[in-house]
N, C-alpha and C positions, 0 to 999 in steps of 0.2 A: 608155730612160726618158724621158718628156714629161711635161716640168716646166711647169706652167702658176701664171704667180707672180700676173695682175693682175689683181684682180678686175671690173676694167671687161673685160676683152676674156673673161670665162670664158665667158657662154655659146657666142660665134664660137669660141673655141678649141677647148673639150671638143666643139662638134661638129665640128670639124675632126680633133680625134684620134682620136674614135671611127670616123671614116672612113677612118684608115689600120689602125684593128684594130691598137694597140697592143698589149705584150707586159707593161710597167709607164707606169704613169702618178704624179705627184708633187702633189701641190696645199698645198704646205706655208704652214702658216700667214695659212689664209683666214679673211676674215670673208664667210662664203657662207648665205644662210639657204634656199638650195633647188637641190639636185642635176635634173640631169635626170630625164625620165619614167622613162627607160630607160636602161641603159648600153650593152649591145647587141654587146660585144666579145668573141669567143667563145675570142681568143686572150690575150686582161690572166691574167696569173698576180700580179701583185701589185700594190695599190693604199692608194695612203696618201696622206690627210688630216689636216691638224693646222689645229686652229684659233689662234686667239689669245684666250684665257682660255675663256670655258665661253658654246659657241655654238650657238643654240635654230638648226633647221637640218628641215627637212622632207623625208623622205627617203621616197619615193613605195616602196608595196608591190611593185611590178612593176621596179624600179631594176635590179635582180641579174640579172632574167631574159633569156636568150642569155650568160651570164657564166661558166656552172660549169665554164670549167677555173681559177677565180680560186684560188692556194695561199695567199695570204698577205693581209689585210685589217689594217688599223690604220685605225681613228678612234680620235685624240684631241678632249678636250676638246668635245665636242659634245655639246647637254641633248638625248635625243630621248625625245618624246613615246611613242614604241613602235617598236620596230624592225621592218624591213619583213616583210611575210611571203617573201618570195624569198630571204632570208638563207636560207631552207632546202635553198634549192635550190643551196646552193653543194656540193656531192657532193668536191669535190677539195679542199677549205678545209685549208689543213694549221694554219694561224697564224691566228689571233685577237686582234687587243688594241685594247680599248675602254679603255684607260686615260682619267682624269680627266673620265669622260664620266657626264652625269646620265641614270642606266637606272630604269625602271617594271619591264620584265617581260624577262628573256632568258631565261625556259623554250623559246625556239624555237633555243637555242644548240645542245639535246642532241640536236639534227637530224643535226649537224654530225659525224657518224661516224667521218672520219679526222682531226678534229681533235687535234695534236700539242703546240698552244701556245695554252693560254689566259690570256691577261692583263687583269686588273680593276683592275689600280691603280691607287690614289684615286679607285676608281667609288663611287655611294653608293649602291649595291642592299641590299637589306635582310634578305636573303634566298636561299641557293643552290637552285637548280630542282632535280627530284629527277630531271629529265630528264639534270643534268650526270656522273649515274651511268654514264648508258652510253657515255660517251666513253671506251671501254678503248682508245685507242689514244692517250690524253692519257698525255706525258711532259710537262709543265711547266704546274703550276698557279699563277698570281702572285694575289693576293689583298689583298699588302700595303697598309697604311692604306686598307684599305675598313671605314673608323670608324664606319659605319650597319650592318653584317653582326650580327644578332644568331641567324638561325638557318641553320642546316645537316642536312639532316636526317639521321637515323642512316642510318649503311651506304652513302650517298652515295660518301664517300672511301674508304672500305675496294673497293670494286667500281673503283675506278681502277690496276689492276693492276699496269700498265708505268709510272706514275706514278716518276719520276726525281727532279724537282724539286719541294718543297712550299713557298711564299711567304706567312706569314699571321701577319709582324711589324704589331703596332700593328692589328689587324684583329681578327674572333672570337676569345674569349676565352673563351664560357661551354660548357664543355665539360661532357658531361653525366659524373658518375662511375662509373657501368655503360652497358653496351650496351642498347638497346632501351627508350630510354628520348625524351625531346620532342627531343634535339639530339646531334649527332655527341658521339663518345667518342674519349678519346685513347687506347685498345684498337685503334680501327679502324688506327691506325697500323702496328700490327703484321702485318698482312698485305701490306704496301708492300715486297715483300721486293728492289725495284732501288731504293727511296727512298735517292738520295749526299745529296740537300743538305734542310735542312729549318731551317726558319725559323717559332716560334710563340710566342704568349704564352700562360699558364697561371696565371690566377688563384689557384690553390690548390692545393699543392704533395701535398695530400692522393689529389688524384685519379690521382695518378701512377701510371701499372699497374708491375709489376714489370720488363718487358720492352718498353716500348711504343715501344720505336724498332729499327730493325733495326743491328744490330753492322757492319756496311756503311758508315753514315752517317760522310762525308767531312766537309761542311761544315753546321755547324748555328749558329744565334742561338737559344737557346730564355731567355726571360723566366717567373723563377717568380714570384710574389708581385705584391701592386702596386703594381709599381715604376713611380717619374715619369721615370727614365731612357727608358723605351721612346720616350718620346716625341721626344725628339732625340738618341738614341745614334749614334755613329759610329764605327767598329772598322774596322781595315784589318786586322784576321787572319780568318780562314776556319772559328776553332770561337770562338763565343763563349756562353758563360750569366752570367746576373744573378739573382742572389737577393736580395728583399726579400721581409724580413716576420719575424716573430717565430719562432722554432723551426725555419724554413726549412731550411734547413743540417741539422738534427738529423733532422727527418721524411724526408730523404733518406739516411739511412742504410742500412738494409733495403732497399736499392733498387739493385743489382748496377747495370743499367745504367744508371742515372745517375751512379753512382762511375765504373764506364767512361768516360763522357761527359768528365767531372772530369776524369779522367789523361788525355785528349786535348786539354784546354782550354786554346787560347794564350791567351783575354782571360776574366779570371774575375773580376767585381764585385758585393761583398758589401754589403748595405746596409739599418741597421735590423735586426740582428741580434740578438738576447732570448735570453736562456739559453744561449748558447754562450763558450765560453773559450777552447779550444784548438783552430780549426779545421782544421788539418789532421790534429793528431793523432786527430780523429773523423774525419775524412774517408780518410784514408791508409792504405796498407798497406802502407808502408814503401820506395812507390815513389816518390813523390814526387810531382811536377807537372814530367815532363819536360817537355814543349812549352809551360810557361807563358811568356807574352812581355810583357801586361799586365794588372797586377793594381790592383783598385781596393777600399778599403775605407773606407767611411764610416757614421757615425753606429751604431757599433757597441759601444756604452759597454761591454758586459762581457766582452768579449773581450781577452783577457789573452795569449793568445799566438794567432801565424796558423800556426810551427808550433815543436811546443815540444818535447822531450826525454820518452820516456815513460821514467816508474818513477819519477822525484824523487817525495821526500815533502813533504809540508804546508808544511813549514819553508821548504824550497828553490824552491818553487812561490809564497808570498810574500815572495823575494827577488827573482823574475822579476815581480811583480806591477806591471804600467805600463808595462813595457818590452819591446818585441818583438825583444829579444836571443835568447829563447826562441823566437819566429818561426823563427830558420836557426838552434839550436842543435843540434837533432835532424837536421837536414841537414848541418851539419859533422862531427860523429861519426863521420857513415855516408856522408861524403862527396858528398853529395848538395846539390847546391845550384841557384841559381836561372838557371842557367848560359844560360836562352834567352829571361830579362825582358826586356821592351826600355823596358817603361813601370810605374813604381810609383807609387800613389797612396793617401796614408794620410791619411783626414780623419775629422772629430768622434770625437777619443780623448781622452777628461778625464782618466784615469788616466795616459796615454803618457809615459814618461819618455825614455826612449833606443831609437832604432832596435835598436843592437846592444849589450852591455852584456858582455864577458867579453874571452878570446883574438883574436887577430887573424883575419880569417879566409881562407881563402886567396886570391888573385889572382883566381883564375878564376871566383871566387862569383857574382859580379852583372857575369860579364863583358861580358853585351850590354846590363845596365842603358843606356838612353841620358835618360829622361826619372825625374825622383824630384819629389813634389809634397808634401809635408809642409803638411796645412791644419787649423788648429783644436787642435791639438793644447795643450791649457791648463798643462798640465804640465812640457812639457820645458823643461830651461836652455839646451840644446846639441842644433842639430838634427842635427850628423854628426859621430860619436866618430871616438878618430884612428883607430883598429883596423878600421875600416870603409871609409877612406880609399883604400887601396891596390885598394879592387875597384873602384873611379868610373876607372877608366883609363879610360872609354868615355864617360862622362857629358856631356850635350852640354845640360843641360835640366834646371837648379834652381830650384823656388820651394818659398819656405817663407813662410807666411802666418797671421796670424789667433792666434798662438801667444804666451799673453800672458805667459809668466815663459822667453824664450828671450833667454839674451842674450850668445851667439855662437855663431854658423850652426857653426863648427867647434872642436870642442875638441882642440886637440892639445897639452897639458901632455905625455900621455906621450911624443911626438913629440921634446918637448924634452926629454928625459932619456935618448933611446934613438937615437942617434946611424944606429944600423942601418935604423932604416925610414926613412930621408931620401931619396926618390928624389922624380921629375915627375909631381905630382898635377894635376890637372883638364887633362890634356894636349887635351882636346877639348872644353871647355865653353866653349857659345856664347852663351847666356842663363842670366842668374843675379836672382832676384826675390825681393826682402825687402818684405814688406808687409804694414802692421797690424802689429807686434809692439814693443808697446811699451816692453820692458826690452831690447833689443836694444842693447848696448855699440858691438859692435865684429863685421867678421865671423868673423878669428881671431884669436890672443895667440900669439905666435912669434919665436923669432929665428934662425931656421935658412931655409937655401936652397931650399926643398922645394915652393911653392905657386906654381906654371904654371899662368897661364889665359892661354896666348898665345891661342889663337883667340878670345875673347869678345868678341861684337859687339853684347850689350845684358844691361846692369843695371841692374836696377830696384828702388829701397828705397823705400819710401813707408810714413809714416806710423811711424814708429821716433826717436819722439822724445828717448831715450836714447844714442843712436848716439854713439860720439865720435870714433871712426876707423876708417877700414877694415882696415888689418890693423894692430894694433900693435907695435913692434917688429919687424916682417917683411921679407923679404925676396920679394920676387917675380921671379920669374925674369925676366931682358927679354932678346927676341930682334926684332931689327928688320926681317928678311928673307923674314917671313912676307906675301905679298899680297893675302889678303883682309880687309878691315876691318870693324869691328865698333861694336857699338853700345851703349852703358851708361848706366843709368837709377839716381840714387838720393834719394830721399826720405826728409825727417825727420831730423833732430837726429846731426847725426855729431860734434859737436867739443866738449870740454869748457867749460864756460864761463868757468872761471876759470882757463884758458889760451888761449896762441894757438898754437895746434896745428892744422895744416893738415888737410884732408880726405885727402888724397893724399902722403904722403912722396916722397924720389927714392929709397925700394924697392918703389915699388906701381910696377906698369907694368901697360899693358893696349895691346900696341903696333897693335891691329886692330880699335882699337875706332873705332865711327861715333858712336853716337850716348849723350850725357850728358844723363841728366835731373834734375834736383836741383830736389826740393818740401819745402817745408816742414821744413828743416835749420836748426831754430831755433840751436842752440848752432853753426854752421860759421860762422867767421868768414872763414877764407882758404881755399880750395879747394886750391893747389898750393905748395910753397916756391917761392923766386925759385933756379931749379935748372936748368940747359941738360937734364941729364940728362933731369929728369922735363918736360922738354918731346917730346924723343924718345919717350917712356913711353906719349906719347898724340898723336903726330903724327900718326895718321890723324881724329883724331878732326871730324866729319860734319857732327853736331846738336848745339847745345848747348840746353839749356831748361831754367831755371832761376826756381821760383817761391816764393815764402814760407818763404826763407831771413829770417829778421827779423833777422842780424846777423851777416850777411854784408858787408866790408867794400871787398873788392877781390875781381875777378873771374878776371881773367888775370893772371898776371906780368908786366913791363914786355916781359921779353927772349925771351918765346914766341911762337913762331912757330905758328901755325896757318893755314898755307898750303891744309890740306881742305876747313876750316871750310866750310858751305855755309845754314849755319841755324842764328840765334841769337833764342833768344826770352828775354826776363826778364819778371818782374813781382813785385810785392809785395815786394819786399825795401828795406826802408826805411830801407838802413845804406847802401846805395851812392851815391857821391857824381858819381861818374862809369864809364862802363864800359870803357873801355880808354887807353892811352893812345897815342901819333900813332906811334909805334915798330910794334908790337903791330898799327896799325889797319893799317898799310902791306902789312903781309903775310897779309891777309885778301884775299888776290887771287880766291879762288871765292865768296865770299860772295854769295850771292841772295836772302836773305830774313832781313829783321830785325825782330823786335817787340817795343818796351818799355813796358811798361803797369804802373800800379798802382805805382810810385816813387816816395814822397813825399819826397825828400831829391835826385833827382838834379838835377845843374846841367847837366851837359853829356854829350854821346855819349863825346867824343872829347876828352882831355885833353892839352894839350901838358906835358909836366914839366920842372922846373927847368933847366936847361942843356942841352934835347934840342935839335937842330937840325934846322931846317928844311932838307929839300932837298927841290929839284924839285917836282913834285903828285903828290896823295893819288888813288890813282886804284881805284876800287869798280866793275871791269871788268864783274863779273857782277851785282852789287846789283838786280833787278825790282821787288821790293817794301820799303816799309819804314813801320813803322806806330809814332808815338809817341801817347802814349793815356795820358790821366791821370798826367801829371808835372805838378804843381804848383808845383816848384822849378827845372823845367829853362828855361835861358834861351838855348839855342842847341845844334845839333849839334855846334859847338866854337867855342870863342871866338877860337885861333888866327887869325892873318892868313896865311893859306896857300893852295894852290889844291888845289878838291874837284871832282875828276869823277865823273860816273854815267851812263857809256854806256848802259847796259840799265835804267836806271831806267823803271817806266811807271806807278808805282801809288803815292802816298802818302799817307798817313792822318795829319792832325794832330788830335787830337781831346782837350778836358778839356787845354791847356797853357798855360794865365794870363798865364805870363812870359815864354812865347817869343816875345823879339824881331825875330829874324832867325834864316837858318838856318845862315847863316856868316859869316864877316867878310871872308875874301876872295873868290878868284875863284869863281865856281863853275857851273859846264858841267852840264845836265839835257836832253840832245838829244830823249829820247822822252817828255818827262814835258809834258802839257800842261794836266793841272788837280792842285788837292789835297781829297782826299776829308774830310769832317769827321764822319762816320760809321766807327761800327767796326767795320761788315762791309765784307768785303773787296770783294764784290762786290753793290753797293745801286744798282738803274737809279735811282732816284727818287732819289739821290744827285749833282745836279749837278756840285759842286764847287765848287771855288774859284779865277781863273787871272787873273793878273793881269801876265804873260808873260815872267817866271820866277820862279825857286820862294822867290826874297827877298825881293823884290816882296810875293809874295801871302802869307808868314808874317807881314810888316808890317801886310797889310791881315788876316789874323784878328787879329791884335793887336788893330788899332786899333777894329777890331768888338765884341773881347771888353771892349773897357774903353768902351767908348761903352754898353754895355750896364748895365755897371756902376755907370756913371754914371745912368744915365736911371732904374736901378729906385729907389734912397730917392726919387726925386723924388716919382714915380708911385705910391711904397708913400705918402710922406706927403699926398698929395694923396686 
């Protein structure tokens, strides 16, 4: 292979390589706007060109000639004006791919007779040659997102015989509904009888022939209706369909192989569904959906069950009415469950009441469940009954969102009355996401042993202005010899207001957790009790961030240890008076990055308290950055007479702080720090500084700056 990278030396090089009669040649990612006359190499089997973005390149008609034993060609990203007439003469061409490149005319393609791979992706042709009929020796068509393709002509595809692979996601769409008609027909499919893999979209679920795929087909994406998902969908299983549109679902019924299709389908999402209610029990024959893995439903208001029990009457059918209990109810009966989910997603359901809604159901139900996404759902009180509990043995991946009369993610009352189902739930949950839901209490009401989330390493509640505690009453399992750490996010109103009830008891543990994020938790007054335990609960913990808590009081306990700690941001909390105090700051030994903003109340970082002693110095080993920004009441990082180190210090921002006089009272050591930024980006060239040669120094001189200012404007306003 002769990799030629620079485009100063190309033209000496490429005629140096074409004089050794290379075998492949490389020219990745040029900016080249003209090839040689000739290439002349009678031994290149393969050549590849990649430009960098989309490069006008003149590519002479006689380029190819002395070349035809070339098998394999790739240009990317090149606009050409016309491609040369010698591409014809390539007789051995096996491979093709003009990907991302701007084509006029490649009718000189169906030259290309033992062509075996042709690829157009992201090309913008507008139009298939009817020359590319006679490439019967094409096994692999790619087509994908060629978003200017509106004609194909009839019988084109159907005369591609050995055709293996079909690619024509996000691409043609407008399929004609009979044969012999201005544009290809999805009939011509049917004669592709080695077609394994197929990828298309289909406007109109109408024109579906009865048979129009071969029973063969391995892996397929086919898009019915018009659906906006085609456009950034992403599926890691190997059968997937989407149905949007009104009746869609229904109008495939009468249509054997697309049911086929169905019962092979690992990722099946439904969306904008009209006149349908019971989707599987239209769709099903009693097999179920063995290889579904991810399923997605949204924005399907009348849909009342996905799969539901047949023969109930009227009566029993408006008890299941909201709740897709009835979804696996017909699958418990008959034993048939969802046993190879990996991903659920249930969104815009205004009736939805309860996932599941009856008997417990067995273990093995939703045993590969690993991801569940509850969105929009306006209805429900409780996003996961307790009877539903015992099959999340695998769940690794909760958000519930957008859900505005939910107001605990779990209901387990029966739990507490039934001593028997008490075993290790969420043994594998890693993210856990409460967002938008504004009746949201609590996430359960418990007082039994039963609720394991050792692995979770991010929770996030945002916007749950009701919140008053995480679990009440609860117990959470704690085990401390687990080694990966984890990360938790929560937002919005966790604590009642006319108590002081901590966010976190010493039974909530989460001992791998990284990262805590806390926004807008108007009613949290205290985050943690003053508890050795529930410092353990959360020793690993990473990130702390914590914003528009309005009446939040105290941050950490005095006697917690956060030796992980590596990132601490606050802002907007207008009840804090200080943020930790000199105990507490001691053993923030990894701490690298601090930022406190938007604090109207605070006085200091760093609080010494009543009979704490002073020993030795404060030493903030790893500290790099640290930004105070709009404190109006703060008058020092601690008023203490002590000594303050920061080896790794190199960045600091004082920005909008009136009062700050100094930055400490005693010693204080900043070996890397040699200005302070008054800007609150982090990174501002136009940003001088401030250095007055050290960091007490120059908080004196913004002082004396900011009130010389203050001074000088009534003069100036009354003049």
């Amino acid at each position: 292979m002769f990799n030629i990278p620079n485009v100063a030396d190309l033209e000496k090089k490429m005629e140096e390589t074409i004089r050794k009669d290379p075998i492949a040649i490389s020219l990745p990612y040029r900016d080249i706007q003209e090839l040689p006359e000739r290439l002349g190499c009678p031994r290149l089997e393969l050549l590849l060109l990649h430009t960098k973005g989309l490069c006008s390149m003149q590519v002479k008609d006689h380029f190819f000639k002395g070349t035809e034993g070339l098998k394999v060609l790739n240009f990317t990203g090149i606009h050409f004006s016309s491609l040369p007439s010698s591409l014809g003469c390539l007789i051995n061409l096996q491979t093709l791919c003009l990907d991302y490149c701007r084509l006029k005319d490649i009718a000189i393609v169906g030259q290309l007779k033992k062509l075996e791979i042709l690829s157009l992706v992201y090309s913008d042709i507008k139009q298939l040659p009817l020359g590319i009929g006679r490439l019967t020796r094409l096994q692999l068509l790619d087509l994908s997102n060629c978003r200017s393709l509106e004609l194909i002509p009839p019988n084109v595809i159907s005369k591609l015989s050995r055709l293996e692979e079909l690619f024509m996601h996000n691409s043609f769409s407008q399929w004609d509904k009979v044969e012999g008609g201005s544009n290809a027909s999805l009939v011509e499919l049917k004669g592709l009888s080695n077609l394994t893999t197929l990828e298309i979209d289909v406007s109109d679920s109408e024109i579906l022939p009865p048979d129009f795929v071969s029973v063969e087909l391995e892996r397929y994406k086919i898009f019915i209706g018009q659906t906006s998902v085609r456009r950034h969908v992403t599926s890691k299983t190997s059968t997937l369909m989407v149905l949007k549109g009104p009746e869609k679902v229904s109008l495939l019924l009468g249509n054997d192989r697309t049911k086929m299709l169905l019962k092979r389908t690992e990722d099946l999402r439904l969306q904008s569904q009209k006149g349908v209610q019971n989707v599987v029990h239209e769709l099903d024959d009693g097999e179920g959906f063995p290889r579904l893995q991810h399923l997605l439903v949204s924005d399907c208001s009348e849909i009342l069950h996905i799969v539901g029990s047949v023969g109930r009457n009227e009566d029993e059918l408006r008890h299941w009415e909201g709740n897709l209990n009835s979804t696996i109810q017909k699958c418990y009966e008959e034993m048939i469950g969802f046993c190879d989910i990996e991903y659920l997603q249930l969104s815009d359901f205004p009736c939805l009441k309860e996932i599941w809604h009856g008997q417990a159901l067995p273990v093995s139900f939703f045993n590969n469940l690993e991801e569940l996404e509850v969105d929009d759902c306006t209805n429900m009180s409780s996003a996961i009954p307790a009877n539903l509990l015992r099959c999340l043995n695998n769940l690794r991946c909760l958000e519930v969102r957008n859900c505005d009369s939910i107001e605990e993610v779990l209901h387990l009352e029966e739990l507490n009355a039934d001593k028997e189902h008490i075993s290790p739930l969420f043994p594998k949950l890693s993210e856990l996401r409460l967002i938008d839901l504004p009746k949201l209490k609590r996430f359960c009401n418990f007082t039994e042993n039963i609720i394991e989330m050792l692995m979770l390493w991010s929770l996030t509640i945002e916007n749950c202005p009701n919140m008053e505690t995480f679990v009440s009453n609860s117990v959470v399992h704690v085990t401390t010899d687990n080694k990966k750490p984890q990360k938790l996010t929560l937002e919005e109103n966790f604590l009642l207001a006319d108590q002081v009830q901590p966010l976190f008891d010493e039974k909530v543990a989460f001992p791998l957790l990284m990262e805590l994020k806390l926004s807008r938790l108007h009613k949290v007054q205290h985050l943690w009790k003053e508890n050795d335990e529930s410092n353990k609960a959360f020793a690993n913990l990473g990130s702390l961030e914590i914003s528009e808590c309005s009446k939040l009081q105290k941050l950490v306990p005095p006697s917690w240890h956060l030796e992980n700690l590596w990132g601490l941001e606050v802002s907007k909390c207008h009840r804090l008076i200080n943020l930790s105090t000199l105990s507490t700051s001691k053993n923030l030994v990894n701490l690298g990055r601090m930022k406190i903003a938007d604090c109207k109340r605070i006085e200091e970082i760093i609080q010494l308290q009543v009979g704490e002693e002073v020993k030795g110095c404060i030493v903030f080993e790893r500290m790099n950055y640290l930004t105070l920004d709009c404190l109006p009441s703060l008058t020092s990082f601690c008023l203490g007479n002590y000594a303050l180190e920061f080896p790794s210090l190199e960045q600091v921002v004082v920005r909008q702080c009136p009062k700050m006089k100094i930055f400490s009272q005693g010693v204080l050591d900043t070996p890397m720090l040699n200005k302070v930024n008054v800007t609150e980006e982090e990174k501002d060239d136009d940003d001088e500084g401030c250095w007055e040669g050290n960091l007490n120094d120059t908080i004196k001189q913004l002082f004396n700056e900011i009130n010389s200012k203050e001074k000088i404007e009534p003069i100036l306003q009354v003049q």
